[in-house]
ZAKOLMI-772901 format. One record per atom (N, C-alpha, C, O): atom name; x, y, z. Coordinates in pm, 1 decimal, always signed. Layout:
BEGIN
atomo CA, c1 X, c2 Y, c3 Z
...
END
This chain:
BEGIN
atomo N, c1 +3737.4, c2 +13293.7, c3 +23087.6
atomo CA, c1 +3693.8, c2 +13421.3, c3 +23036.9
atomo C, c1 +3648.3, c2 +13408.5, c3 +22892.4
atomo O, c1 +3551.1, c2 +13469.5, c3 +22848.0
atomo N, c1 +3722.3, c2 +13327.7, c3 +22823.4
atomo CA, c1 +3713.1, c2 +13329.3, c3 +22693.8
atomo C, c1 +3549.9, c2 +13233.6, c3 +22649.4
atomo O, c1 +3516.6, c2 +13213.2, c3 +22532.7
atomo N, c1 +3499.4, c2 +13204.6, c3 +22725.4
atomo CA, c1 +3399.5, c2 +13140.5, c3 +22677.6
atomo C, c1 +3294.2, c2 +13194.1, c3 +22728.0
atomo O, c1 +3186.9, c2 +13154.6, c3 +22682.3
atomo N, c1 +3292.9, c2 +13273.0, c3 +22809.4
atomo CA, c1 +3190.0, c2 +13395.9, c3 +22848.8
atomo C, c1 +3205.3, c2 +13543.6, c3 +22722.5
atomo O, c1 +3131.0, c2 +13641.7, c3 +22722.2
atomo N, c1 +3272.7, c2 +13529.0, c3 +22666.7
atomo CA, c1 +3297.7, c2 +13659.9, c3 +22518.7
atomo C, c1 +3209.4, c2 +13631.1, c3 +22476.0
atomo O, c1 +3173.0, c2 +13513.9, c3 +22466.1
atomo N, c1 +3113.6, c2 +13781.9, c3 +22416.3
atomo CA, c1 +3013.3, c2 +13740.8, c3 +22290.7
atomo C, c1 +2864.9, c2 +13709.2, c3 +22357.4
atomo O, c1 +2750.7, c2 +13710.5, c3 +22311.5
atomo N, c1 +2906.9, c2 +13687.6, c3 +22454.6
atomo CA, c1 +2768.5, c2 +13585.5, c3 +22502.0
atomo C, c1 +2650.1, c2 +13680.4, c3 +22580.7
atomo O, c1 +2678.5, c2 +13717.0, c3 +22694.7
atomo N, c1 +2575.9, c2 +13703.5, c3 +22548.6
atomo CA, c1 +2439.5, c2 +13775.9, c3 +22630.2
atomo C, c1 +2420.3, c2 +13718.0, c3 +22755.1
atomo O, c1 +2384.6, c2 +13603.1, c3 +22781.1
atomo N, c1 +2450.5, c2 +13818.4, c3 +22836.5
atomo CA, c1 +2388.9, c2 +13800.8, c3 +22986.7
atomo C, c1 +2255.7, c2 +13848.9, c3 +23055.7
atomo O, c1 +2235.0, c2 +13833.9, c3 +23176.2
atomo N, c1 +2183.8, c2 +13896.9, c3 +22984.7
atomo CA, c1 +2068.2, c2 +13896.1, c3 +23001.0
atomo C, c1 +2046.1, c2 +14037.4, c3 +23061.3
atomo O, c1 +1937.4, c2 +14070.9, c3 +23108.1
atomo N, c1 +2162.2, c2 +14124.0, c3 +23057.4
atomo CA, c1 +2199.7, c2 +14272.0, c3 +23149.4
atomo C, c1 +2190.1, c2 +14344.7, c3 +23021.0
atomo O, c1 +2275.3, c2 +14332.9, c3 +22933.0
atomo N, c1 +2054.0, c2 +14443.0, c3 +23008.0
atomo CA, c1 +2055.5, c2 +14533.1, c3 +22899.0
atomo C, c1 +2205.7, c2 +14612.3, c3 +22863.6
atomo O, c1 +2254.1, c2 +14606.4, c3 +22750.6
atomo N, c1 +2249.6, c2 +14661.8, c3 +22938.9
atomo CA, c1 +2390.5, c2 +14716.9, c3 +22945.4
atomo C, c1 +2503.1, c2 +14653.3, c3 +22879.4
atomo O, c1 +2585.2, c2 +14695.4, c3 +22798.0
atomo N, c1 +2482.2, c2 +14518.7, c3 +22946.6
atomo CA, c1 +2590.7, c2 +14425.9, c3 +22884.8
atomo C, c1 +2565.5, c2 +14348.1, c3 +22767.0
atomo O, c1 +2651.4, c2 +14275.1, c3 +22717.5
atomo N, c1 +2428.4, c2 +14364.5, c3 +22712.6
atomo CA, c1 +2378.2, c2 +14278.8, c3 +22576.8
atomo C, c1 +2390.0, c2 +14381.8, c3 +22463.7
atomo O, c1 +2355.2, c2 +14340.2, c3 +22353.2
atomo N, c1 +2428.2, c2 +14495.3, c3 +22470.3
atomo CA, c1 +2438.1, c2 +14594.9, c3 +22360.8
atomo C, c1 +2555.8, c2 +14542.4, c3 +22246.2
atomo O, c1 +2676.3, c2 +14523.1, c3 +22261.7
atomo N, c1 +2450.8, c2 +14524.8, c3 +22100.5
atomo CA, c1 +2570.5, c2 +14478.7, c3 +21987.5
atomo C, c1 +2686.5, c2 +14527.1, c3 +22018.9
atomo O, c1 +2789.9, c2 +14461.2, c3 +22030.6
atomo N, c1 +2671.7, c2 +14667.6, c3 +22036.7
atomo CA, c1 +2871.4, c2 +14716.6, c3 +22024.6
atomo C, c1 +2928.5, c2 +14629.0, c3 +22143.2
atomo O, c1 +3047.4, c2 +14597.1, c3 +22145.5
atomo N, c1 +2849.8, c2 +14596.0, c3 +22229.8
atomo CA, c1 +2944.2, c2 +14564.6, c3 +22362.5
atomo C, c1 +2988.0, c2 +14432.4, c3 +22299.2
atomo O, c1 +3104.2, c2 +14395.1, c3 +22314.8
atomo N, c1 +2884.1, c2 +14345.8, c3 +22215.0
atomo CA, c1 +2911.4, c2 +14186.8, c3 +22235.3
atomo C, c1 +3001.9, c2 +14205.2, c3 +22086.1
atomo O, c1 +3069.9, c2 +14112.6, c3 +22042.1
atomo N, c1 +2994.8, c2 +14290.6, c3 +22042.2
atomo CA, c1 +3097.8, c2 +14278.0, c3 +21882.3
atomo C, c1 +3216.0, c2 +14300.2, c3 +21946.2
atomo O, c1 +3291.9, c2 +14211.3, c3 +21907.4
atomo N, c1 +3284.2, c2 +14386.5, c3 +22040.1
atomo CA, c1 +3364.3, c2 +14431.4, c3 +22104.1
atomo C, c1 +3459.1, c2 +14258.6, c3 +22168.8
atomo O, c1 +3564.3, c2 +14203.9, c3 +22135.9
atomo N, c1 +3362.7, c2 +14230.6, c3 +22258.7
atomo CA, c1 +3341.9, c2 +14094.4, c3 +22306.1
atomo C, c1 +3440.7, c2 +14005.5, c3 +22245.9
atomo O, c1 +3555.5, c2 +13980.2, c3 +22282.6
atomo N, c1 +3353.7, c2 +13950.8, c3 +22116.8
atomo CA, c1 +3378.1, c2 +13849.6, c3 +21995.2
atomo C, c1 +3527.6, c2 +13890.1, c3 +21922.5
atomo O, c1 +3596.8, c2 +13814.8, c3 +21854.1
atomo N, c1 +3553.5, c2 +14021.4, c3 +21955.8
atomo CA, c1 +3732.2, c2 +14072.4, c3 +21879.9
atomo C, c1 +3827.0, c2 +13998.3, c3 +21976.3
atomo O, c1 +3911.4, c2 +13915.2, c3 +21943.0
atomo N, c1 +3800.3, c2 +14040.8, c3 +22099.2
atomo CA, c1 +3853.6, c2 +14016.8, c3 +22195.4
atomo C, c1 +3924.1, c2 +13896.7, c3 +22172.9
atomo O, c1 +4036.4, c2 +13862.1, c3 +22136.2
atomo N, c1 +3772.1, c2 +13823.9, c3 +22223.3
atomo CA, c1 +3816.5, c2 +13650.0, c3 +22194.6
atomo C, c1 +3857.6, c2 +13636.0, c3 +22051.1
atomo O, c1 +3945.4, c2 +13570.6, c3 +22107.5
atomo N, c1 +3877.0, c2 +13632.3, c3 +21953.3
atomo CA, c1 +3923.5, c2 +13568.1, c3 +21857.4
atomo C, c1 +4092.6, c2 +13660.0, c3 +21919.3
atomo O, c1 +4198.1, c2 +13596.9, c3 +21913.6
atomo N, c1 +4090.5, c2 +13794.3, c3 +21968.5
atomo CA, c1 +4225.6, c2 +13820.9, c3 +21971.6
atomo C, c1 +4321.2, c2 +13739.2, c3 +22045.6
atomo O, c1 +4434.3, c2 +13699.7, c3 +22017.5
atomo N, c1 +4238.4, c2 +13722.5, c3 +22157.9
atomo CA, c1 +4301.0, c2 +13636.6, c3 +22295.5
atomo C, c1 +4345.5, c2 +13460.8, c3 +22231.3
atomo O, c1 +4451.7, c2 +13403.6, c3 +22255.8
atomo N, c1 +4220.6, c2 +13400.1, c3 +22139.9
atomo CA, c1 +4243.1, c2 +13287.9, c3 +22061.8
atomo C, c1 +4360.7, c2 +13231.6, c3 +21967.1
atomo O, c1 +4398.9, c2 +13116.9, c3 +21944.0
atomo N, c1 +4409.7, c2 +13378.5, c3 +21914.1
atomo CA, c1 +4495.9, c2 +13378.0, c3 +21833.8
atomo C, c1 +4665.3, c2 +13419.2, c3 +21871.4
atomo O, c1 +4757.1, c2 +13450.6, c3 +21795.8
atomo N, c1 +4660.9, c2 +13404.7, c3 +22011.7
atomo CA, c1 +4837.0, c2 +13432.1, c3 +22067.5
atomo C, c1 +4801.9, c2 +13355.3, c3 +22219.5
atomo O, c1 +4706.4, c2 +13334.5, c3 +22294.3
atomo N, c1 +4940.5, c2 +13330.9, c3 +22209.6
atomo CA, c1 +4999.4, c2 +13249.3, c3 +22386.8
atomo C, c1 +4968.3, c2 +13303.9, c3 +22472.0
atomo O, c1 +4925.3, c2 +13414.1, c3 +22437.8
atomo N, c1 +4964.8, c2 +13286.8, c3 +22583.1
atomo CA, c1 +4945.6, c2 +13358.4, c3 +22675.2
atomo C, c1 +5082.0, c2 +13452.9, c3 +22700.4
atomo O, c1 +5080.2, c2 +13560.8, c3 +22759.6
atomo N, c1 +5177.9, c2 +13401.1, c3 +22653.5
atomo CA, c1 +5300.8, c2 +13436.0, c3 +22710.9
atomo C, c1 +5350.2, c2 +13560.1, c3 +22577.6
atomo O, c1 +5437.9, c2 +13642.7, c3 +22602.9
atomo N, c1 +5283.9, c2 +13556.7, c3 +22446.1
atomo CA, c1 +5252.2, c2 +13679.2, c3 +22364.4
atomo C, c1 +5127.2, c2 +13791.6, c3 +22453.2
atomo O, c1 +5120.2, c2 +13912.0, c3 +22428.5
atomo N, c1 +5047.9, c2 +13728.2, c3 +22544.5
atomo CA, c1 +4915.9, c2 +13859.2, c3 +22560.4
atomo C, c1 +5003.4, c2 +13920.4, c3 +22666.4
atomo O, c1 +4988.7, c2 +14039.0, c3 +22695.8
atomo N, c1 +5107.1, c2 +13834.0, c3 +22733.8
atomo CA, c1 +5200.9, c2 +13916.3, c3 +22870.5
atomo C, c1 +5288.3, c2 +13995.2, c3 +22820.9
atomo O, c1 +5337.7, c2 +14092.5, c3 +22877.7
atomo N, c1 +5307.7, c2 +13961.7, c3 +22727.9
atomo CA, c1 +5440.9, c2 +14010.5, c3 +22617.6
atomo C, c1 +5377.1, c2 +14161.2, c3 +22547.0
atomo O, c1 +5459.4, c2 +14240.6, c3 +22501.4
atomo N, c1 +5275.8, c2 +14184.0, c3 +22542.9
atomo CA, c1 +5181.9, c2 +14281.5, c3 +22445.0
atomo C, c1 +5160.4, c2 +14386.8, c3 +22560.4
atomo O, c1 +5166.7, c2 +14505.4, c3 +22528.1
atomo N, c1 +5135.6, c2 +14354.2, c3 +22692.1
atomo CA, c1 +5114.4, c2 +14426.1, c3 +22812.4
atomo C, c1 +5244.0, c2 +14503.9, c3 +22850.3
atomo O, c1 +5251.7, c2 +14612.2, c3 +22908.2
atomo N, c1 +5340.3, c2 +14426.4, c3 +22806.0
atomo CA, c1 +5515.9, c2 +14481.4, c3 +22853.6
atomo C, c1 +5499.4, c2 +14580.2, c3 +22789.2
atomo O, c1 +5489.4, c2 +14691.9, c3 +22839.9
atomo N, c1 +5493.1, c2 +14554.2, c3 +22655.0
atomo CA, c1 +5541.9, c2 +14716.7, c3 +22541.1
atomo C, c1 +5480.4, c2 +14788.5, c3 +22529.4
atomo O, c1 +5512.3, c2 +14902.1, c3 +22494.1
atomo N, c1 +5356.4, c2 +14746.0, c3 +22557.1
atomo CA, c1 +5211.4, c2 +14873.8, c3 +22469.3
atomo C, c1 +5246.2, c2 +15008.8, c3 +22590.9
atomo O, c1 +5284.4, c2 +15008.1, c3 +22708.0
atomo N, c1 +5217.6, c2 +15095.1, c3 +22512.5
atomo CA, c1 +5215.3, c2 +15251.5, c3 +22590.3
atomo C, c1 +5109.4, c2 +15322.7, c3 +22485.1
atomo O, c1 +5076.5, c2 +15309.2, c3 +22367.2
atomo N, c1 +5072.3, c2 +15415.0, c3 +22609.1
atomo CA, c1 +5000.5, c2 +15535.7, c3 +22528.2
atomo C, c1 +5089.7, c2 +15630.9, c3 +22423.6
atomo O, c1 +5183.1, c2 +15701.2, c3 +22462.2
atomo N, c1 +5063.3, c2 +15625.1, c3 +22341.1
atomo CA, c1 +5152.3, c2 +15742.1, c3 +22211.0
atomo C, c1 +5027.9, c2 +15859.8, c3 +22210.3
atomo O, c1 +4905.4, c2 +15854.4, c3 +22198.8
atomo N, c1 +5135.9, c2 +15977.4, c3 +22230.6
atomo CA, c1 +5083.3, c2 +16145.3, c3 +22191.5
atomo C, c1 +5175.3, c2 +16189.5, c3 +22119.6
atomo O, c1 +5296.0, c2 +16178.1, c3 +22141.0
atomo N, c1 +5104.5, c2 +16261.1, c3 +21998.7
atomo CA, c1 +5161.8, c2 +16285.5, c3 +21919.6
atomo C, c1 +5172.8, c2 +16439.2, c3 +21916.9
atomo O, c1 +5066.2, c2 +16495.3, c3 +21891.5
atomo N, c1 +5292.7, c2 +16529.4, c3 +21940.4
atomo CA, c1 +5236.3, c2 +16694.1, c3 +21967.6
atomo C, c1 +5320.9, c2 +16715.2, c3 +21815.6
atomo O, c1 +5415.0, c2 +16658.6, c3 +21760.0
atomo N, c1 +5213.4, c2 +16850.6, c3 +21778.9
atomo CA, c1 +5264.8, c2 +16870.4, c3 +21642.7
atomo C, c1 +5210.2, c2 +17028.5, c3 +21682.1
atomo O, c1 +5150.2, c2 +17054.1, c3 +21786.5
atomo N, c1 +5246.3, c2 +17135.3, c3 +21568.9
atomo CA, c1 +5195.1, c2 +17299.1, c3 +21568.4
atomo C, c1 +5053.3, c2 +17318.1, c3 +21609.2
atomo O, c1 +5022.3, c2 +17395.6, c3 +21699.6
atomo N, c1 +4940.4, c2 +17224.8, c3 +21521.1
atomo CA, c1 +4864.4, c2 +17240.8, c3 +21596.9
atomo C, c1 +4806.4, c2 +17214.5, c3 +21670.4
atomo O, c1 +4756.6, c2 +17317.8, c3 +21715.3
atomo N, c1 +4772.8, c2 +17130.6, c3 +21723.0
atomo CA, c1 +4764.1, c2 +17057.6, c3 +21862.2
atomo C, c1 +4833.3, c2 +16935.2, c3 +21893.6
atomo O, c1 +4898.8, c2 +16878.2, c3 +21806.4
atomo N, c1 +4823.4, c2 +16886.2, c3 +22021.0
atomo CA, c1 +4860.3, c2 +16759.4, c3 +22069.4
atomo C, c1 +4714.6, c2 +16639.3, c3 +22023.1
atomo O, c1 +4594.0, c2 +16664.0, c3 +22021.6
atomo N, c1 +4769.2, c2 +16542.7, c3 +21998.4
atomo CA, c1 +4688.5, c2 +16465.6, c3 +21939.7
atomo C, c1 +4714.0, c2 +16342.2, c3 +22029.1
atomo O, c1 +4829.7, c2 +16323.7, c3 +22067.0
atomo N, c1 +4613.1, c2 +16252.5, c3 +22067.7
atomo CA, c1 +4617.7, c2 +16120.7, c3 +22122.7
atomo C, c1 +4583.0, c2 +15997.4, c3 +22023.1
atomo O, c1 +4469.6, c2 +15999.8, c3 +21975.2
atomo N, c1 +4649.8, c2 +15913.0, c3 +21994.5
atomo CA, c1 +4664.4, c2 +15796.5, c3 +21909.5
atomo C, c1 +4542.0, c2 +15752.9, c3 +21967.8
atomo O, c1 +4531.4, c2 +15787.1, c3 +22085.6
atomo N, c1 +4432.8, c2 +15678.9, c3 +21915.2
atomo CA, c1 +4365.3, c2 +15583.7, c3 +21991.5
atomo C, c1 +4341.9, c2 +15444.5, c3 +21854.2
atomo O, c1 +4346.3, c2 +15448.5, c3 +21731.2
atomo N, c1 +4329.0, c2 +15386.6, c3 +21906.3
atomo CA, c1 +4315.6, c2 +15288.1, c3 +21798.3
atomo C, c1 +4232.6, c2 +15167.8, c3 +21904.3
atomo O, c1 +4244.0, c2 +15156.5, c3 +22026.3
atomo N, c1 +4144.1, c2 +15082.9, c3 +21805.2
atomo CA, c1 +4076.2, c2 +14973.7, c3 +21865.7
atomo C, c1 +4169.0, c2 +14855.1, c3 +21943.2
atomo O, c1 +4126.6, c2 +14757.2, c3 +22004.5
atomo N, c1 +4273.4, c2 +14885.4, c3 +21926.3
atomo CA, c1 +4374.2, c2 +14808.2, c3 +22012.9
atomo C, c1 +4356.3, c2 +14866.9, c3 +22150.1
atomo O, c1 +4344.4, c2 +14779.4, c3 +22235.8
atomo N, c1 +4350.7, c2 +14996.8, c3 +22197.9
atomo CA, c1 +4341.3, c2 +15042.5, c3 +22282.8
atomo C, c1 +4197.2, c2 +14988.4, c3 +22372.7
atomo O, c1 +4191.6, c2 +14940.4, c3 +22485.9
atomo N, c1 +4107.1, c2 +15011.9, c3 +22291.8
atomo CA, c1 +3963.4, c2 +14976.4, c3 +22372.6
atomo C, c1 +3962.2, c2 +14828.7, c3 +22395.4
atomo O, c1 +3899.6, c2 +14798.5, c3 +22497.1
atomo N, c1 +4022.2, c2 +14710.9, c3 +22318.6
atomo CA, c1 +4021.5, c2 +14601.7, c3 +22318.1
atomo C, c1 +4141.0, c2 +14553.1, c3 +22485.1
atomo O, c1 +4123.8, c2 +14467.5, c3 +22571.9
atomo N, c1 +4236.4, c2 +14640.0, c3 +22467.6
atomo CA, c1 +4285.1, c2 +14624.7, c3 +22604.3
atomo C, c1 +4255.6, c2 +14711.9, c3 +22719.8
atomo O, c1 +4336.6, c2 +14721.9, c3 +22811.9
atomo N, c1 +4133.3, c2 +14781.1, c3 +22719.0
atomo CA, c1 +4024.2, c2 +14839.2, c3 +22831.0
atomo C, c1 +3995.4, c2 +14730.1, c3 +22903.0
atomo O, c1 +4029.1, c2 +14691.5, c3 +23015.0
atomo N, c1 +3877.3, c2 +14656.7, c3 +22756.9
atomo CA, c1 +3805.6, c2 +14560.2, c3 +22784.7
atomo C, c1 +3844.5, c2 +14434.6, c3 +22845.0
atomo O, c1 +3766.3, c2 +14373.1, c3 +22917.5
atomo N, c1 +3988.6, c2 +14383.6, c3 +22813.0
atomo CA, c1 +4002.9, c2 +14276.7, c3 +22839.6
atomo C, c1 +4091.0, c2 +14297.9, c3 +22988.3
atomo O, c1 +4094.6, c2 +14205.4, c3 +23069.4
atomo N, c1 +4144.7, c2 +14398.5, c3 +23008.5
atomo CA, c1 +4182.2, c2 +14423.1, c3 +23181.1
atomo C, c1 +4063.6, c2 +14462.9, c3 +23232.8
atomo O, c1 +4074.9, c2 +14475.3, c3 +23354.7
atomo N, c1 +3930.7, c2 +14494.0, c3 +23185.0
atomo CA, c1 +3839.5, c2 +14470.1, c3 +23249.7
atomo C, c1 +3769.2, c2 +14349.6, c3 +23323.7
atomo O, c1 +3733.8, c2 +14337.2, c3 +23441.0
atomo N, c1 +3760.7, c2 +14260.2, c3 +23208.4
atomo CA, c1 +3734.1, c2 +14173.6, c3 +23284.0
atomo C, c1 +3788.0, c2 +14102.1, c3 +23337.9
atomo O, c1 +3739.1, c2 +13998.9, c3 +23383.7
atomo N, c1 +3955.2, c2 +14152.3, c3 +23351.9
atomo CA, c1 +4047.0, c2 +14053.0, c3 +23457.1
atomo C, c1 +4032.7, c2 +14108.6, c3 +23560.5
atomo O, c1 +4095.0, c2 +14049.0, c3 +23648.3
atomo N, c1 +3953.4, c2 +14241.0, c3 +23616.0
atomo CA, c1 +3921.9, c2 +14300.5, c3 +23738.6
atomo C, c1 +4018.2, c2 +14410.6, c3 +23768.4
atomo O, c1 +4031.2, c2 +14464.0, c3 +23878.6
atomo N, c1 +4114.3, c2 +14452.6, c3 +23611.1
atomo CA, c1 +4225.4, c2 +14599.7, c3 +23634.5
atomo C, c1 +4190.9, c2 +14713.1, c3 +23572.0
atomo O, c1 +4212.5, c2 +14716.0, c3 +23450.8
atomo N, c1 +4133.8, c2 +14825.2, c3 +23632.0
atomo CA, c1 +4126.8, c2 +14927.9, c3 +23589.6
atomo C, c1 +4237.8, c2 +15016.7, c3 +23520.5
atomo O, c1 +4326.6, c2 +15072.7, c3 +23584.8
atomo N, c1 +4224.4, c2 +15024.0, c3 +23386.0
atomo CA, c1 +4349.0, c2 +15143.0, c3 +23322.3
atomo C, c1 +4321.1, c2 +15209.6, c3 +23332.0
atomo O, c1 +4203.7, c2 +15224.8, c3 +23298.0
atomo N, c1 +4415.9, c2 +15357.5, c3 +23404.5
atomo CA, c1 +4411.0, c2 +15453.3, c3 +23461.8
atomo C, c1 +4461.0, c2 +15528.4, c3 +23283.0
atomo O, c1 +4509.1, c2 +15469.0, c3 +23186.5
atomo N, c1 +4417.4, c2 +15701.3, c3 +23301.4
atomo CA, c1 +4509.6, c2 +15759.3, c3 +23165.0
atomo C, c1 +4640.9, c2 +15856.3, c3 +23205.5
atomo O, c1 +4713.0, c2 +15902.8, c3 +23117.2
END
């Protein structure tokens, strides 16, 4: 997987900068821990909502889209 990141496939859809910058986080994220830290990151992570007076608020952070992407291309859809 990791050597397909970043890389233009020749699919307008899939060659869009944001997609391949997205891409390139990924892999350096995936580059930089064990495998047995990215299983370890899957155990704990949860969605955080934050309810306060005036509304309920949803945390999102690029951690979130980065683990869209990368159970994407292991073929797992995250449900919300």
């Amino acid at each position: 997987m990791k050597q397909t990141l970043g890389v233009p496939t020749g699919d307008e859809k899939h060659d869009l900068k944001t997609n391949l910058d997205a891409e390139k986080r990924l892999k350096t994220w995936l580059e930089d821990r064990s495998i047995k830290r990215i299983l370890n990151w899957f155990d704990t992570n949860d969605k955080i909502i934050v309810s306060n007076k005036m509304k309920i608020k949803r945390w999102n952070s690029e951690g979130i889209a980065r683990d869209k992407l990368f159970l994407g291309k292991l073929g797992i859809e995250m449900t919300n």
